[in-house]
N, C-alpha and C positions, 0 to 999 in steps of 0.2 A: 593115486591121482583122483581129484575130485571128477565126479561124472558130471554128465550136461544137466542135468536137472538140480545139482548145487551151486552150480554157475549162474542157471537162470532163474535159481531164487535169490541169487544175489544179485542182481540185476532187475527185478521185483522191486529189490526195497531202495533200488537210487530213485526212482520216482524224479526221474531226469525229463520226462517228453517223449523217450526215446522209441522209433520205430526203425525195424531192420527190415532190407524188402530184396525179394532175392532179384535174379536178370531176368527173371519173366515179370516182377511188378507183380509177383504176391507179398504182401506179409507174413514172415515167418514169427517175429517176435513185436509185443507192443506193450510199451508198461503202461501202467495205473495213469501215472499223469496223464499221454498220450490219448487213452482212453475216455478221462474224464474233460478233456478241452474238448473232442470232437464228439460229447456226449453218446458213444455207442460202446459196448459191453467189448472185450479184449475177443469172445465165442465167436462172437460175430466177423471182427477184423480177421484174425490167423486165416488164413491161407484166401483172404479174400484178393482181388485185385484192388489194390492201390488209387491207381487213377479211376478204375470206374466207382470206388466206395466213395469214393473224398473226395477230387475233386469235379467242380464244375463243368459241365461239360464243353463251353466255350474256350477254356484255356488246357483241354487235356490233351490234346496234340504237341503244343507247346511244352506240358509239363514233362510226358513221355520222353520227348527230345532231350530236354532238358537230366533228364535221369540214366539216360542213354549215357549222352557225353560223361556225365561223373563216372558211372560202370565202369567206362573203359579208360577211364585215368589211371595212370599210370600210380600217381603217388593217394598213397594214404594220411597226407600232411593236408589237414586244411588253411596253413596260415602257407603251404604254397603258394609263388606267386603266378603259377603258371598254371593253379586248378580256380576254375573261374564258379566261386558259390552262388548259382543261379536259384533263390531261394522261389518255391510254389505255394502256390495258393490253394490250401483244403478247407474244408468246409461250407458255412455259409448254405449256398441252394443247393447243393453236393444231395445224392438221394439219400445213404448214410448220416450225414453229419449235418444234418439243418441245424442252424444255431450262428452260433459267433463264428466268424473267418481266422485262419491263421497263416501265418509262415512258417514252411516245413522246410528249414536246412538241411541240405545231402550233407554231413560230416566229415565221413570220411568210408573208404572200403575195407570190406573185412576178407579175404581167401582163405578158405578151407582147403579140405583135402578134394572135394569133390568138385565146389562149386564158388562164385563170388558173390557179394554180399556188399549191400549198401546200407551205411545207417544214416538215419534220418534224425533230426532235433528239432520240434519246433520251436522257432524262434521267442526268445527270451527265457529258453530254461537253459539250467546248468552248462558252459561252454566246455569243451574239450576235442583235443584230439584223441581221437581211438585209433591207437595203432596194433595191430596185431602182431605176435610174436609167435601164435600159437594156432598156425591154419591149420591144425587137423581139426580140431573142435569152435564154431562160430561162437556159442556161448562162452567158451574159455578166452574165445578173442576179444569177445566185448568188454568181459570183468579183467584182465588183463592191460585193458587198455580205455576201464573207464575215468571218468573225468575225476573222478573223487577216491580217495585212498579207502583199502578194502583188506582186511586182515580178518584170518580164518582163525579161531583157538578153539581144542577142547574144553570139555567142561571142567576140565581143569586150571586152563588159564593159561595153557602153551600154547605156542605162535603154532600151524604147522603150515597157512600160504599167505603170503601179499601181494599184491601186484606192484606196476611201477610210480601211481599215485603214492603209495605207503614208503617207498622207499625215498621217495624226493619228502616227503613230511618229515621222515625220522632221521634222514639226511646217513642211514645205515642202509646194510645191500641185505638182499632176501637170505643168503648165508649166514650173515654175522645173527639176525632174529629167527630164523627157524629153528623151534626147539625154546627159543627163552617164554620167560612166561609175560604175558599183556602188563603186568603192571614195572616193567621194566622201563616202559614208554613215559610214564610217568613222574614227576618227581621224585625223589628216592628215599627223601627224609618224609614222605611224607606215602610209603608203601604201604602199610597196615589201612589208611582209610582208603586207598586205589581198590586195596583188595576185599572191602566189604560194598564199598561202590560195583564189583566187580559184579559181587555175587548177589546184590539186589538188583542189579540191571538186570540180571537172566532172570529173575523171576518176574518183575515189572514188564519188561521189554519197553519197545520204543525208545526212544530219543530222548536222551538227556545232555543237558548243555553246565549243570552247577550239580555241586555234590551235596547229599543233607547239608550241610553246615551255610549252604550258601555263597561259597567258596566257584568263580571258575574252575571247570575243567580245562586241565593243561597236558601238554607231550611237552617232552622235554629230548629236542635234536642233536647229532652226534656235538653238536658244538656248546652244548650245555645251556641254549635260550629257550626259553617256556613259549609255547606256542597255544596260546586257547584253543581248543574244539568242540565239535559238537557230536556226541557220538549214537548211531541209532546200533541196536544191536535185534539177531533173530537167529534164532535155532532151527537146525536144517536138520532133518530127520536126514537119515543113511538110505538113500535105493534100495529095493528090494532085490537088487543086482550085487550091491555090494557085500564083500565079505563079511564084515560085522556089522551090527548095529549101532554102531558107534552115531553120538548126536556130535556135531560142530557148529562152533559158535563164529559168529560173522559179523562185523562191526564196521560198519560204513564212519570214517571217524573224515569230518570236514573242518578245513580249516578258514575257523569264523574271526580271522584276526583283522577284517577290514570290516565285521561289523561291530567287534568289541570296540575297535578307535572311533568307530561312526558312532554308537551310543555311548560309549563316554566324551566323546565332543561333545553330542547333544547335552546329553548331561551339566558340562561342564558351561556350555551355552546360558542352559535353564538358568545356572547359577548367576551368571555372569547378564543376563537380562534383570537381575535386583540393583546390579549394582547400575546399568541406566537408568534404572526406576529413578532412581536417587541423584542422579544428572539434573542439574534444574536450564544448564542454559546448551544452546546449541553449540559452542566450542567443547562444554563437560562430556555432551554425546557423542560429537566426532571423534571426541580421545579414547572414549572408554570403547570403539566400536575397532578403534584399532587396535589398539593394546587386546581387546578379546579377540580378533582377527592373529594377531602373531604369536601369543602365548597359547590359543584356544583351536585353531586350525592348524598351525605352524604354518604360516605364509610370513615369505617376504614384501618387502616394496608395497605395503598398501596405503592407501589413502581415502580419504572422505571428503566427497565436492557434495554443495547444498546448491539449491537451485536459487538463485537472486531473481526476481520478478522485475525487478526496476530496470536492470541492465541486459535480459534475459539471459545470461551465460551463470556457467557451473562456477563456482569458487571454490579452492582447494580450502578448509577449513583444518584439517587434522591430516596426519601422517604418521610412518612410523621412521624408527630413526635413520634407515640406511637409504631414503629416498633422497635427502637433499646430495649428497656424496656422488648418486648416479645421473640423476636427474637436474641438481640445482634447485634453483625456486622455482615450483609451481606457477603455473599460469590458468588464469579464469581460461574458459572451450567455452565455446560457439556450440549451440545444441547442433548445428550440423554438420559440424565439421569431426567431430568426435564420435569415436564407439561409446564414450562414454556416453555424453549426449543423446546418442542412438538408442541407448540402454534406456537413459531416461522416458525419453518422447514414449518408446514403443510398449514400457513398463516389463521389458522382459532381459535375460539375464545374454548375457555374451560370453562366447567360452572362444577364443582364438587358440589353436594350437601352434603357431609362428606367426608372431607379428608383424617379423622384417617382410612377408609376403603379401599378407594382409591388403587388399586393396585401400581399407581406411585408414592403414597407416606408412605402408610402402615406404619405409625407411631401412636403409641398411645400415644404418649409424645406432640405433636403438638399441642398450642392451639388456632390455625385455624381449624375450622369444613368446613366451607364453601369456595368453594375458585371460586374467577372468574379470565381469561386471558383474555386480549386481545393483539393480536400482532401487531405491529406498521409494516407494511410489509414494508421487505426490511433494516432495521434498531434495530427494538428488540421487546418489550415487555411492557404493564402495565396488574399489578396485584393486586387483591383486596383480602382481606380476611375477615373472620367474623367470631366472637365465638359461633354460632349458626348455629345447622345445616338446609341446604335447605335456605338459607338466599336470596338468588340471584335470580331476574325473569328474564323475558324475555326483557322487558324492561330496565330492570339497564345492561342487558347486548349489546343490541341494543345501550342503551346510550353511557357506554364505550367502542362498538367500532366506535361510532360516533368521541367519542373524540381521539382513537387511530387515524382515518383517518386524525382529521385537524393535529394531531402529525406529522403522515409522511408527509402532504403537508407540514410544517414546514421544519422537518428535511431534506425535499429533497430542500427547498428551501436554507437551509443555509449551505448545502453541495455542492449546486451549486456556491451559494455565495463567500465559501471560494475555492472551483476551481478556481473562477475567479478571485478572489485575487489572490489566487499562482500563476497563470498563467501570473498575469498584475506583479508580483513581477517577476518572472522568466525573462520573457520579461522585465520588467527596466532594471534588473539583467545583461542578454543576450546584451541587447544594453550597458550599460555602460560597461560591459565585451567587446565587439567587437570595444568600442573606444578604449579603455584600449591596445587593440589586436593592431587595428590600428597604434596605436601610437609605441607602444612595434614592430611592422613588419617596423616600419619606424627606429626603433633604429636600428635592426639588420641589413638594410643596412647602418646606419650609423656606425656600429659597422665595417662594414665591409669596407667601406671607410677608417674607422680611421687603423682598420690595414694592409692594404695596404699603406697608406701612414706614420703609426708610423717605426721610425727607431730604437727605441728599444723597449724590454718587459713593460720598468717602463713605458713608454712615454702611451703604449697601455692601461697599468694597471689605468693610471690617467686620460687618455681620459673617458674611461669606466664606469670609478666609477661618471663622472661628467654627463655625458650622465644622465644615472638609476637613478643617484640623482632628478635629473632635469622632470622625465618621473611619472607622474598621474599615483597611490596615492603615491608614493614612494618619500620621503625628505631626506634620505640617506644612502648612499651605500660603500659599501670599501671592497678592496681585499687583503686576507694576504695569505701567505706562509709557508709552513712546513720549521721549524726553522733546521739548520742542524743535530741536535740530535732529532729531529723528537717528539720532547717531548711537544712544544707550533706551535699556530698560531700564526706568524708574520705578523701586518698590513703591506704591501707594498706602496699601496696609497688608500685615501677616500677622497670624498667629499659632499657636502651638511652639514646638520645642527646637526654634531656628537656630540656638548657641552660635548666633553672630556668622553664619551665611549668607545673608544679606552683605555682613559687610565686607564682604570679598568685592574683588573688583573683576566679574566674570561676565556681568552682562552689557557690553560694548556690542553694537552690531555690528561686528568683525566676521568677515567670512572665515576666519580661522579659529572661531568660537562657537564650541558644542551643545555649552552650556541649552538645557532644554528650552528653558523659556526665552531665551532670545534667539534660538533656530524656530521656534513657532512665529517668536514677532518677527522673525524675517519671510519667513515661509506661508504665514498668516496658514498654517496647520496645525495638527495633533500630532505631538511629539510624546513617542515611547519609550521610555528605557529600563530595562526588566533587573538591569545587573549593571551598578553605576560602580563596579569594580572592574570591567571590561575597559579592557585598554589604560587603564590608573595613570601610567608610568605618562604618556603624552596627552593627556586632559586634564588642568588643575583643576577644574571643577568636578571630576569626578573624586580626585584628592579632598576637595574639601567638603565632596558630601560622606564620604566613605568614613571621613572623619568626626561627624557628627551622627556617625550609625544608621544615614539616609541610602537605602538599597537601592528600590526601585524610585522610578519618578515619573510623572504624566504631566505634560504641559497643553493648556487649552486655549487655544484663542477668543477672546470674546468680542464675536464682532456679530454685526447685523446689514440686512443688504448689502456684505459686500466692505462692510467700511469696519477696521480692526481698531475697538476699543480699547484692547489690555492683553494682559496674557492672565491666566488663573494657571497655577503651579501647584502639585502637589507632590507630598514623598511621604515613602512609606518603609518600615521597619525591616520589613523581608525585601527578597529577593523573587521577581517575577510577581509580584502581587497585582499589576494590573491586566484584569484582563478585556477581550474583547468585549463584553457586558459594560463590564465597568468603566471603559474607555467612553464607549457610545453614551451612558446616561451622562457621564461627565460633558459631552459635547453637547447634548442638550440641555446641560445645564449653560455650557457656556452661551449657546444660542441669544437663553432664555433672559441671561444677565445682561448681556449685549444689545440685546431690545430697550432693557430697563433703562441703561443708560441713555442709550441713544432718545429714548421718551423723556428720561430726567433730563439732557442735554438740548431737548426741541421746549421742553417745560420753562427751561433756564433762559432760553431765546426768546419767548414770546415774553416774558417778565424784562427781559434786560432792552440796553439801550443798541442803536446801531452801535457796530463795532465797525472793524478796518473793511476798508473794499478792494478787493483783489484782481488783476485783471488774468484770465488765460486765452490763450489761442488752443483751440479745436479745428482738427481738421476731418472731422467725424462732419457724416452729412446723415444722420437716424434722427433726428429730429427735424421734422418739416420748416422750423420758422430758421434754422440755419440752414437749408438747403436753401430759403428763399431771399435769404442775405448774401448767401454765396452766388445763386444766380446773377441776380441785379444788383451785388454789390455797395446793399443799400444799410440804413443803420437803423431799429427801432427801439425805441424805450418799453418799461413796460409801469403801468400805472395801476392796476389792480387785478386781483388775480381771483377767483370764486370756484369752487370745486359743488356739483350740484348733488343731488339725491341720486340721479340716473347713476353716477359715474363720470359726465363730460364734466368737462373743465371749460370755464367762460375766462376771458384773460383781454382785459383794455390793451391794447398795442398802437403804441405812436410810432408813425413815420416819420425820424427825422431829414432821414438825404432817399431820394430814390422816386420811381413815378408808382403811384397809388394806382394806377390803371395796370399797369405789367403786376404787381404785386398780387392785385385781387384774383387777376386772372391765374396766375400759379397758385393762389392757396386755394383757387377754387378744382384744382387737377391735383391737386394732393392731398396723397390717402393722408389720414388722422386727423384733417382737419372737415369738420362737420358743416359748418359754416363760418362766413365773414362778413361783416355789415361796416358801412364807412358812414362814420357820424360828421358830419358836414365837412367842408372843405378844408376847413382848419390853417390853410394859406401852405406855409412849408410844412406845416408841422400834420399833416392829416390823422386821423385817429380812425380807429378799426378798434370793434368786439368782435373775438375770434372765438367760436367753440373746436376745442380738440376732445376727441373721443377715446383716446388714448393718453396715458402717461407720456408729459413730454419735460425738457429739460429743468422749464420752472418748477411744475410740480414735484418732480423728484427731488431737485434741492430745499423746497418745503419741506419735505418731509424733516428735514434737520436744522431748520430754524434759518435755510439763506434765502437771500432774497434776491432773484433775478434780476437786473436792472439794465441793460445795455446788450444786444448783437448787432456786431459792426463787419459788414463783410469786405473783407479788405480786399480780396483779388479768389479767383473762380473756387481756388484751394483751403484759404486760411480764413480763416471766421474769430474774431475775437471777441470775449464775452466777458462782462463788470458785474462783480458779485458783491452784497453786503452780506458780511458775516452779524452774528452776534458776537457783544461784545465780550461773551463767557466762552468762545469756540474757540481754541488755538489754531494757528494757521494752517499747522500740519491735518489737523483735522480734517479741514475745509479742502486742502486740496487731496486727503485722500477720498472726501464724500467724490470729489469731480471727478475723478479718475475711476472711481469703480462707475461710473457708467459711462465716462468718456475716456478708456488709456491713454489714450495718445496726448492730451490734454496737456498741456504746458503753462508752467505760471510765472504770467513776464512780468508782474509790479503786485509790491503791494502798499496801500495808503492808508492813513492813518485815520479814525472817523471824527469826520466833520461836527459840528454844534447842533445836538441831537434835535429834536423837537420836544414839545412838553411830555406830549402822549406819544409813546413810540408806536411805531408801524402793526408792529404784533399785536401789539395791547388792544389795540383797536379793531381786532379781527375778534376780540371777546364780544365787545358790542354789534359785528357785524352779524356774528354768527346766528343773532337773535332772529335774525328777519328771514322771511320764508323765500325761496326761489324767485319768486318774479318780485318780492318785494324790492329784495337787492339789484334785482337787474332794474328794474324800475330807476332807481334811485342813482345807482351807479352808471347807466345811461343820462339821465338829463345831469347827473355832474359833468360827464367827464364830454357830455356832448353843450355845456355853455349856455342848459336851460338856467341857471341863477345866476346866470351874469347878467351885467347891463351896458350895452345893448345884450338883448338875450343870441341866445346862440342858435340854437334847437330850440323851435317851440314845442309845446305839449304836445300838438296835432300831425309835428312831423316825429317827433317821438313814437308816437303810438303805432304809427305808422310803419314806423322801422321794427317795430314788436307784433304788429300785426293784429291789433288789438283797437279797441274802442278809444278815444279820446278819453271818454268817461272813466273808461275802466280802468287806464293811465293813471288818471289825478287821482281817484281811490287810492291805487299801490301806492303811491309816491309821498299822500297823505298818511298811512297806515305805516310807510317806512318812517316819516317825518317824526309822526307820535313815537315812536319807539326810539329813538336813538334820542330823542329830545327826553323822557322818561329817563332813560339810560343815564344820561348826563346828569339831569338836576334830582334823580333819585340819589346816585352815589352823590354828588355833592352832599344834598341832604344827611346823607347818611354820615358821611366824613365829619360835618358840624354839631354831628349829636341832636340834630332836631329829628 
């Protein structure tokens, strides 16, 4: 029989933590490990007391007690459920053992022949029950009943003791191996290299896990499976008590078959992290993160939820096959409503051993018991489940969140990836935009070239359309015009590659018609359309551009103040070509063309003769001289109009029906009117020079060639006003100039024009415009106040008067205006006769 001192050098080499402590709380045994945590030599520990070496002296009453109750337990089973493992604290400020603190687990007791025995383990080395079988000897108890399989051979290679670790390995009883030789354990076709492994291990010693060749070490159990291990071996000289000198060999052989699976997962992980390298989109990595989850872990039920920012909940992206079968279709979670969720937020993993209890899931219907998280930080979540509950270790959860982390170096790798794609697309984008800009900044000066030098609207209208045509990506463009029933767009001019577009019958201003350029001339806006194959099947007009190779389209309105000239249209080859850039220069191109006309259209009015005269009603009270027809319900004409250097406006106003005394006094209380002056009695007809210091409804319709002539206030509400157009202005025109500064505006007649005069009204603001500020007023006062009639009306003296000036300094101006418009006159004659 082996003696105590071959027991406790196999017990030396478990190097398990382990201390034994007899019923007084000495130390009788302490290995190496034990030794080297609580940093003091084994000389020291043997037969010291326990609680006074190690620990602290605040919890050593406690701890005593604590060792007490184990002692006198009855069983030597620590997964008992009726021996309560009250684990102590050694080390730390301990006078012994300064340093790091531990947990010293009571394990289990040992009985001898004479005395009982506790062992101790601190916490996180080697687990086992030590049970005894063999209380005459404590050491014989321990290796009998260590945690780890423990086989004695000669140095010949025969078995001669195991204990019951050895016999649960070889799945064989201590009879059937006593007497065979070690390499019987082992594979059998492969016995010649067991038995040179045998005989280098005794001479090497220590722990070997692979054979030269690199090959696993395996046992092979009564049932013929290959078991990895790991095995230390040490030569045990013979007592000086014993009969022979015989040496024996002792092989602590462990079985490392949860970490050969744990490093070949890894392993197999490594590999299987190239192949998400190679994943370019986030559905390719949720597949490949399960597929390595159920081929590469061996789990069932798993899944990949990625975190949505917009909607903030988890989305199920990927899965493996037996989830829809249990579960159905996934559903987006609520980050707080879910373990998953929880996983996320807190970036740490979740290991549930029963779910149906779980307070996050409290379902008895679930047939997931087991459930593992891991969170992919930063991005979302993989999950595992299992119909068995406690299913999940420490390790399958270590592994999946090994495999969460190559997830997120993935997912941050290909959401970098595709930053820098948008980024290098934005930037193409950006540069071909800024040529695009370029080019389009170089039209508008030539836009503006062209109408400075076009000498009419169409002349403008067809430069323009040739220009746009002509300008990247755009192949052609064409401008039309509200028809005078206001009912169609009329093309005016187009050019580039139209192949009979026009001559479709698509632009009617029909609310049921999409077409771009007649939804801007209704909407008097900027119309987009990036993809005129969108919707084909219920818009002909997208049929008839799609058929002429016309993709994108931009429609612009050309209007100014307010008042819609045309529409300018363009189309272009691709699809999505126009963009924000290029929409806005376009609109200030349009602006820009809109003025021109509206300039050539006031150009056109001052040369041409009176045209039709229109009447509306207004019920707009912004303008003072109709508040003050609406108040007194009175009517006046308007006889000349003068715009000065300052900014006011001077404006002759006759009073046909109303009392000139109530009149004066309301224009004299309201704002925008600067002053009022009453040029003599005039009988019914009284006459006022009115200065406004604001824009008021005469000057705005100047501005486009009409000419104010009549407010008749009919009743407290309705104000009716008589317009002359030019004879070049279509009607629609005229009442769109009144409505954009009066909506409400209504047009109750319109009349034909009367038998013009020689010199029209405009023409003769060429000669007016000669004369300086008080010339004009000079002059235009004693007309229009009856100084050159006969009998005279206004003399000079009451004139001056009314100007607040000198008599003298009167006839000057009035002389000085005389000379010039008489120059005026017989200069251009002159000139007409060729002298």
């Amino acid at each position: 029989m082996p003696s105590a001192q071959f027991f406790e050098s196999i017990l030396e080499s478990l190097s398990a933590g382990i201390v034994t402590v007899d019923a007084d709380g000495c130390i009788r045994y302490v290995d190496d490990t034990f030794c080297d945590a609580v940093n003091t030599g084994s000389e020291t520990l043997r037969d010291a007391d326990l609680f006074d070496a190690l620990v602290p002296a605040h919890s050593r009453a406690d701890a005593r007690e604590a060792f007490r109750e184990r002692l006198e337990s009855d069983s030597s089973d620590p997964e008992d459920p009726s021996v309560d493992e009250q684990p102590i604290v050694i080390g730390g400020a301990s006078a012994a053992g300064e340093g790091r603190s531990h947990l010293l687990v009571w394990e289990s007791t040992v009985q001898s022949a004479k005395q009982r025995f506790v062992v101790g383990r601190l916490d996180g080395a080697t687990s086992g029950a030590l049970q005894s079988d063999a209380a005459a000897d404590p050491y014989r108890a321990l290796v009998e009943n260590a945690p780890v399989p423990i086989l004695v051979s000669d140095k010949t290679g025969h078995l001669r003791e195991l204990n019951d670790k050895a016999e649960q390995l070889t799945g064989r009883s201590r009879s059937e191996l006593i007497g065979e030789k070690i390499t019987t354990l082992h594979p059998r076709d492969e016995s010649d290299r067991y038995e040179e492994l045998f005989e280098r291990h005794l001479e090497v010693g220590g722990t070997l896990r692979y054979r030269p060749d690199g090959e696993q070490i395996h046992v092979v159990d009564a049932d013929g499976d290959t078991v990895p291990v790991e095995i230390s071996v040490a030569a045990v000289e013979a007592p000086d008590e014993a009969p022979t000198d015989e040496t024996l060999i002792h092989g602590i052989f462990r079985d490392i078959s949860d970490q050969v699976w744990y490093e070949q997962t890894l392993e197999e992980l490594h590999e299987n992290a190239r192949d998400l390298v190679r994943a370019e989109t986030d559905v390719e990595i949720a597949e490949s993160i399960v597929e390595t989850a159920v081929e590469t872990i061996n789990r069932d039920f798993v899944a990949v939820y990625l975190f949505d920012p917009d909607d903030e909940r988890l989305h199920p992206i990927a899965h493996s096959d037996d989830v829809p079968e249990a579960f159905g279709d996934l559903l987006p979670l609520s980050l707080g409503e879910s373990i998953i969720g929880e996983a996320y937020l807190t970036s740490e993993s979740v290991r549930l051993a029963d779910a149906r209890t779980d307070e996050c899931i409290q379902s008895s219907e679930t047939p997931i018991r087991s459930v593992l998280v891991a969170p992919i930080d930063g991005f979302g979540a993989i999950v595992c489940g299992h119909t068995s509950v406690d299913e999940f270790e420490v390790t399958e959860q270590r592994l999946l969140e090994l495999l969460s982390r190559n997830a997120e170096a993935v997912f941050a790798r290909t959401e970098r990836e595709q930053e820098m794609r948008r980024q290098r697309r934005e930037l193409e984008a950006q540069t071909e935009t800024l040529q695009q800009i370029e080019q389009l900044n170089a039209d508008i000066r030539e836009i503006v070239r062209i109408a400075i030098t076009a000498d009419t609207r169409a002349e403008l209208e067809q430069k323009a359309c040739e220009l746009f045509s002509t300008t990247d990506p755009f192949t052609f463009a064409w401008v039309g015009s509200l028809s005078p029933e206001r009912d169609e767009l009329v093309p005016e001019a187009w050019a580039g590659q139209d192949q009979g577009y026009l001559d479709t019958d698509a632009f009617t201003l029909d609310e049921t018609v999409a077409e771009p350029a007649v939804r801007t001339a209704r909407t008097v806006e900027t119309t987009v359309v990036q993809n005129t194959a969108t919707d084909i099947q219920h818009q002909p007009w997208r049929r008839d551009a799609v058929r002429r190779g016309f993709r994108s389209a931009v429609a612009i309105p050309l209007q100014y103040q307010g008042v819609l000239y045309g529409v300018l249209t363009v189309f272009a080859s691709e699809r999505g070509a126009v963009s924000e850039w290029t929409t806005a220069v376009l609109e200030e191109c349009g602006e820009l063309l809109g003025c021109m006309m509206s300039m050539m259209e006031w150009e056109d009015a001052v040369l041409s003769e009176q045209g039709q005269k229109l009447d509306f009603e207004i019920r707009s009270q912004s303008c003072p001289l109709i508040r003050i027809a609406l108040e007194h319900q009175c009517s006046v004409s308007f006889d000349g109009l003068h715009q000065k250097e300052s900014g006011e406006t001077t404006v002759f106003v006759r009073l046909l029906a109303g009392s000139a005394e109530r009149v004066v006094q309301t224009a004299v209380e309201s704002t925008g009117i600067t002053s009022i002056r009453q040029l003599g009695d005039g009988g019914d007809h009284v006459l006022f020079q009115v200065t406004f210091s604001d824009p008021f409804i005469a000057t705005i319709l100047a501005k486009h060639g009409i000419r104010l002539q009549q407010i008749v206030g009919e009743d407290e509400t309705n104000a009716r006003i008589r317009v002359t157009t030019p004879s070049t202005m279509p009607v629609h025109r005229a009442v769109d100039i009144v409505a954009a500064t009066y909506p409400d505006a209504e047009l109750l007649a319109v009349k034909g024009p009367e038998d013009p005069p020689v010199v029209s009204e405009h023409s003769s603001e060429f000669v007016l415009d000669g004369l300086t500020d008080r010339q004009r007023e000079t002059i235009e006062l004693a007309y229009y106040g009856g100084y050159f009639e006969s009998p005279k009306g206004l003399s000079g003296t009451e004139l001056a008067a009314k100007m607040d000036i000198s008599s003298s300094s009167f006839h000057n101006h009035l002389r000085a205006a005389q000379r010039h418009l008489l120059s005026s006159l017989f200069d251009d004659r002159a000139a007409g006769s060729g002298r």
